[in-house]
Structure formats: C-alpha cells, structure tokens
C-alpha positions as CSV (number, residue, x, y, z in Angstrom):
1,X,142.9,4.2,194.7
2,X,140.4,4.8,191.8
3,X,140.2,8.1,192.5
4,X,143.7,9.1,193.1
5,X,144.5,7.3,189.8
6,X,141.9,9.5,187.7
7,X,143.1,12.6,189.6
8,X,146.5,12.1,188.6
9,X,146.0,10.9,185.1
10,X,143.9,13.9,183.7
11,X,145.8,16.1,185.4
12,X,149.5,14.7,183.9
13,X,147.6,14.1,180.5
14,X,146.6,18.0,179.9
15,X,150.4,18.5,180.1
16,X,151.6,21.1,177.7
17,X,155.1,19.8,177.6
18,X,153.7,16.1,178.0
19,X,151.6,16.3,174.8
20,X,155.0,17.9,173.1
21,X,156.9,15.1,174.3
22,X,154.1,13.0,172.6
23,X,154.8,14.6,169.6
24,X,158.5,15.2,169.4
25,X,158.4,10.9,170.2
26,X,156.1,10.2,167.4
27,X,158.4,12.6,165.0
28,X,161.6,11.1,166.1
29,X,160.9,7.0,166.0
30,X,158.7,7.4,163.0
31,X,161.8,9.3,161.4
32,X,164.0,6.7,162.2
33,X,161.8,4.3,161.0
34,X,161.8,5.7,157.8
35,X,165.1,6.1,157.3
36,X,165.7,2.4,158.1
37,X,162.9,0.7,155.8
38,X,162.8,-2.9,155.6
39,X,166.0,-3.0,157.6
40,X,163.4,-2.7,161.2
41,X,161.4,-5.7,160.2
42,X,164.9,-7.7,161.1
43,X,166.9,-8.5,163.5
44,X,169.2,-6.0,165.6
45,X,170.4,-3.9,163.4
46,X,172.1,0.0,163.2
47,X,168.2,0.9,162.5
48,X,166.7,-0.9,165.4
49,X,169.6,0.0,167.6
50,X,169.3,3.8,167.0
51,X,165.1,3.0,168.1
52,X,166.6,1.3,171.0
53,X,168.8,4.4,171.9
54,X,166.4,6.5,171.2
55,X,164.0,5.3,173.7
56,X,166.4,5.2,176.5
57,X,167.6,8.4,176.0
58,X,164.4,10.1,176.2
59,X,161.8,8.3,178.3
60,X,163.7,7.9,181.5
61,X,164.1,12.0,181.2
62,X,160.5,12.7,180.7
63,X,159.3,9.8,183.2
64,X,161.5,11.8,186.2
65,X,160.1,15.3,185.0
66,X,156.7,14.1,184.4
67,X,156.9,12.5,187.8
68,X,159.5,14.7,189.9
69,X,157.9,17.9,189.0
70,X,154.2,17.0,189.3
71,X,154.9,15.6,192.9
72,X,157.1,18.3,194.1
73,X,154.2,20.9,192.9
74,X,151.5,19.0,194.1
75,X,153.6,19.3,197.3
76,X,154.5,22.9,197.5
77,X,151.2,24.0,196.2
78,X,149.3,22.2,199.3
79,X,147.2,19.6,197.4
80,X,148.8,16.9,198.1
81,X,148.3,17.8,202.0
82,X,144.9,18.2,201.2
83,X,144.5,14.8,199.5
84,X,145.7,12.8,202.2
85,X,142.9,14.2,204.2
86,X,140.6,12.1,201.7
87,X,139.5,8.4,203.7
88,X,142.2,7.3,201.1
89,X,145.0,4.7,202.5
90,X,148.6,5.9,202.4
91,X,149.2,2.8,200.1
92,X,146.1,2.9,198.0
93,X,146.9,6.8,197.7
94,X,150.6,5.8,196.6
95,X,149.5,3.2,194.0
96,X,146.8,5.4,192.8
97,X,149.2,8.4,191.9
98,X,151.4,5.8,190.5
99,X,149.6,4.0,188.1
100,X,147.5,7.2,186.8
101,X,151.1,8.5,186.0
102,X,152.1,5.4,184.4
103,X,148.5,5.5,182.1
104,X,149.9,9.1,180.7
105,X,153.2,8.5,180.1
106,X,152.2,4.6,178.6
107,X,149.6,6.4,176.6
108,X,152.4,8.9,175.5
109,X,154.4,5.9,174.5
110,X,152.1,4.4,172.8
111,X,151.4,7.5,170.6
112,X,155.0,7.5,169.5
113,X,155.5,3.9,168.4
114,X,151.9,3.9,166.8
115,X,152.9,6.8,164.5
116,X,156.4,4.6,163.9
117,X,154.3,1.7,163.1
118,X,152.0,3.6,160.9
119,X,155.2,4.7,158.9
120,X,156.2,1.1,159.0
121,X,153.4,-0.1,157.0
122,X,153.9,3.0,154.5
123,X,157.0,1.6,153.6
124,X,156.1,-1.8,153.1
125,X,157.3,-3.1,156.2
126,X,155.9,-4.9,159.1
127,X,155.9,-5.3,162.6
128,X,159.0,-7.1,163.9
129,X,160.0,-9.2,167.2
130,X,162.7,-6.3,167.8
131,X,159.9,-3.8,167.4
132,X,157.0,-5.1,170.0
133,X,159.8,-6.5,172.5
134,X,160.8,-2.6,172.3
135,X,157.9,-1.0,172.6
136,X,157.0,-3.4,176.1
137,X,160.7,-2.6,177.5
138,X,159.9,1.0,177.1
139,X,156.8,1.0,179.0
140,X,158.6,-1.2,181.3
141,X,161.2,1.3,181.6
142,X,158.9,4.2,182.2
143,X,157.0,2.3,184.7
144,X,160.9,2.1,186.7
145,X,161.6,6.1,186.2
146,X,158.1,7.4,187.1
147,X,158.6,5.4,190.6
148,X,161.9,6.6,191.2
149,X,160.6,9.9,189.8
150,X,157.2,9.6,192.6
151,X,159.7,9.4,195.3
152,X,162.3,12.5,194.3
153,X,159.2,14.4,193.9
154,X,158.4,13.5,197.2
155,X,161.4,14.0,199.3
156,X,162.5,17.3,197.2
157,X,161.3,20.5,199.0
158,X,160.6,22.5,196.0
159,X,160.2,22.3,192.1
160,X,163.1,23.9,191.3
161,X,165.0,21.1,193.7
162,X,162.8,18.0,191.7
163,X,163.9,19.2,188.7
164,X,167.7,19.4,189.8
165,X,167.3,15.8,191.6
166,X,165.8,14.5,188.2
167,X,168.4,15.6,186.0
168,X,171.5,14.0,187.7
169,X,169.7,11.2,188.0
170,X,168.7,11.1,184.7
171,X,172.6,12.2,183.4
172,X,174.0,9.3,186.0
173,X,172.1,6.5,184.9
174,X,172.1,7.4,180.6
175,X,175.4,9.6,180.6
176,X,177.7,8.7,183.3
177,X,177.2,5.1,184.5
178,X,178.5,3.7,180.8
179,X,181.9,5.7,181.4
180,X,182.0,5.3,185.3
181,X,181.8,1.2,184.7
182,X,184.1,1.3,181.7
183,X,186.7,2.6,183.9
184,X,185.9,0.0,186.8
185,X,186.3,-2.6,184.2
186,X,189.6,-1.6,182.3
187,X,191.4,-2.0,186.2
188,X,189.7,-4.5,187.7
189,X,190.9,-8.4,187.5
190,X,190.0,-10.5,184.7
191,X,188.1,-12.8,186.9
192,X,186.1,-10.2,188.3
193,X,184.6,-9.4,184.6
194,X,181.8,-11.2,184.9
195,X,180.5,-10.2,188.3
196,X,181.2,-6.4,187.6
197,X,179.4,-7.3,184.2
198,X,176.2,-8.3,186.1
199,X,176.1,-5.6,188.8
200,X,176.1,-3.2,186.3
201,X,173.1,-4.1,184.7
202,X,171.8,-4.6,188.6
203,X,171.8,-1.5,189.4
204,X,171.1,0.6,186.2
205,X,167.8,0.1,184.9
206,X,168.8,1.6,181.3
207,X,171.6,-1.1,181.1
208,X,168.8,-3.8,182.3
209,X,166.6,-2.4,179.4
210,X,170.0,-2.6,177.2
211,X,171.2,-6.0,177.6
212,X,167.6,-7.0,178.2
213,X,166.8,-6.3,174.6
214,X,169.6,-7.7,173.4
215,X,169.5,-10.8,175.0
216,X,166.1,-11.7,174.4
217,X,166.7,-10.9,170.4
218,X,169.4,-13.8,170.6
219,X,171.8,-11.2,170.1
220,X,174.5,-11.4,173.0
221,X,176.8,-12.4,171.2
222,X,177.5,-8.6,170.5
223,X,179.0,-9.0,174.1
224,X,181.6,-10.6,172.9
225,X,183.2,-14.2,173.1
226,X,184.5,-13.4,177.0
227,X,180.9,-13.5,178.2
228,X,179.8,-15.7,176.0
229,X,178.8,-18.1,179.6
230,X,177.2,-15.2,180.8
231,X,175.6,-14.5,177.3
232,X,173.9,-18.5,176.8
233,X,172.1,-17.8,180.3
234,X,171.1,-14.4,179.7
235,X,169.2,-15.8,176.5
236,X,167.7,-18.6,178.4
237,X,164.3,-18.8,180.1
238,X,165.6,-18.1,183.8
239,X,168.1,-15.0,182.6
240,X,164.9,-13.6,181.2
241,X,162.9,-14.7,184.5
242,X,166.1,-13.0,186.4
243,X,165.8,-10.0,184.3
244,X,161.9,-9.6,185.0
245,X,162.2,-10.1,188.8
246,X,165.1,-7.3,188.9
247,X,162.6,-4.9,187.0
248,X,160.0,-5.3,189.3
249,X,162.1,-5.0,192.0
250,X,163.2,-1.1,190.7
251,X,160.0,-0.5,190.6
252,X,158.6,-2.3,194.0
253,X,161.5,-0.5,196.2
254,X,160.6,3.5,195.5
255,X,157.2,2.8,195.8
256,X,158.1,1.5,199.7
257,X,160.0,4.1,200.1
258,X,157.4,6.7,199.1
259,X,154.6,4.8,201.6
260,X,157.0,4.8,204.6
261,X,157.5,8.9,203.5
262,X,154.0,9.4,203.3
263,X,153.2,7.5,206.2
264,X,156.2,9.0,208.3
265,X,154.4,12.5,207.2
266,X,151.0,11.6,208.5
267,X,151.9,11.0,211.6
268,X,154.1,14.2,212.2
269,X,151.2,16.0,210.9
C-alpha cells in the first residue's frame, strides 16, 4: 500500500495543471477573503457563502480530472497492468492509489486556504468556525470526488472518454441536480417535501457539503420555517453523526466498486 501511495502521490503532485489549480485556488479564496474583511471572521454571511461556493464549484472538478485522467492514462499507457504484477493486494493497491491522490489534492487544498488565511490576518481578521469547518468539508469533499473519480478512470477505456465521464458528472452533480430537484419539488405533494428534501442531499454529495455547512453553523434556518423539524435535527448531534456516516459511505462504495473491477481484471488476465 506504502508504495502505491508514494507512486501515486509524486506522480499527481508534479502536475502542471495540478500546481495551476494550486495557484488559481490560493488567488481566488484569498481574493474573496479580501474583499470580505472582518465580515469572514462571522457567521454565514454573503462573504463566507461565496468561499463556500467557491469551493464546491471547483474541487469536485479538479478531484474527477485529477483522478479520472491519471487512471484512465495510467491504464491506456500499460502501467497500471504492470503494477498489478507487483506482490501488491488488489485492495492494498486500491487504497494505496487512493490515498496518495487524496495527499495531493488535500495538500493542494491546503495551499489555497493557507494563502486565504494568510490574507486573513493581513486584514486584521482571524480564523472563524465558518472558516476551519470549511476548509475540513472541502477536503472531505475531495476525498468523495477523487473516489468516484478512481473508479471512472477505471472503467473508461481511454483519456479522452475519462475526461468526457468526469465532466457530466461533474455538470450533474454542481449544475444540474439544483434545477433537476427544484422542478421535482415545485410538483410533488406538500407532504412529500421533506422526504424529497433529504434524498436530495442523499444522493448529491455537493448538496451534503451544502446543507452540511449550514447546518452545523446553526444556520438552517435559511431553509426556511417549512423544514424547520427537519432543520432542529439536522443541527443536532445525530443529524451531524447522520451526515458523517452518508460521507463515508460516498466514499466507501467506489472504492468497492473499483476492488471488485480490479479484481474482476486479474482474473480475466
């Protein structure tokens, strides 16, 4: 596992377009930082919101590149056939490419919201609840996208088809899903509100990250006075327990599907 982890890490971490990333991060939250002030030492706010967005809009793109594309070329290339030669385990081989990816793009995160806190304390301000309770969802976050991203770099046959994969998943999940469950709301049955509510943040991990935020800033009120049931428990120790197990699950589930892939693989080889 140790040495699938290192493999992957310094090769993800020499990334051109990673470092770039790493830099267009760091420009981007320190700049919203400094526009906001004082105003991101508090609570949720237009400031800390447009942070929040920003991170959501960005890492769950770059996690499924990073991922998708290093997989898929790994793959096409032949060194990923040529690893799994190694007296490696399927699953310590799987968790081994996983977490070296999650070390780059955590590092990569890190980077960004270090040079954001750096331009905190320029401007007087200091770190917030909002800010570290960000900065953990986002690496939480990444560590969801780079297992989904493991596993379309795994089944794709090419590059060029990770890349496609990553995209619409990537536009589904940040630029669809919002719209898509809108509409389901606006014609479903008043009673069904709540449940449609909750499935929604089930089975979109930005929307977990979302209301996950939100909630644990005592802020749910923002959903408004018809969830305000859902809303009390959401902000209470099991909603944030619930919200936990549900992230580990998006992560736990592609990484069994990417073992039974490998695995499957091996023994048609």
């Amino acid at each position: 596992m140790n040495t699938a982890m290192k493999y992957q890490w310094m090769v993800m971490i020499r990334s051109k377009w990673l470092v770039s990333f790493a830099v267009l991060f760091a420009l981007l939250s320190s700049t919203v930082i400094a526009g906001s002030g004082h105003e991101a030492t508090g609570g949720f706010t237009r400031s800390t919101a447009a942070l929040l967005n920003l991170s959501l809009l960005l890492v769950p793109l770059v996690s499924l590149l990073a991922g998708s594309l290093f997989i898929a070329g790994e793959k096409e290339d032949g060194r990923l056939a040529l690893i799994r030669t190694y007296p490696i385990s399927i699953r310590s081989l799987t968790l081994g490419l996983y977490v070296g990816s999650c070390i780059s793009l955590w590092t990569v995160i890190a980077f960004g919201y270090g040079s954001a806190s750096i331009v905190l304390f320029m401007t007087g301000g200091t770190w917030s609840t909002f800010f570290f309770l960000s900065f953990v969802l986002t690496i939480i976050l990444t560590s969801i996208f780079l297992a989904i991203a493991l596993w379309i770099g795994l089944i794709a046959s090419n590059r060029l088809q990770a890349l496609g994969v990553s995209l619409f998943v990537w536009a589904f999940f940040v630029l669809f899903y919002e719209f898509i469950v809108l509409a389901l709301l606006s014609v479903a049955p008043k009673q069904w509100t709540i449940l449609l509510f909750g499935l929604s943040i089930i089975l979109n991990p930005v929307e977990l990250m979302r209301v996950w935020t939100v909630a644990a800033m005592k802020s749910s009120a923002l959903f408004g006075p018809q969830l305000y049931e859902w809303s009390t428990w959401a902000e209470s120790t099991s909603g944030q327990f619930t919200f936990a197990v549900i992230a580990c699950i998006w992560v736990i589930v592609p990484l069994l599907f990417i073992d039974v892939w490998m695995k499957r693989g091996k023994h048609h080889a």
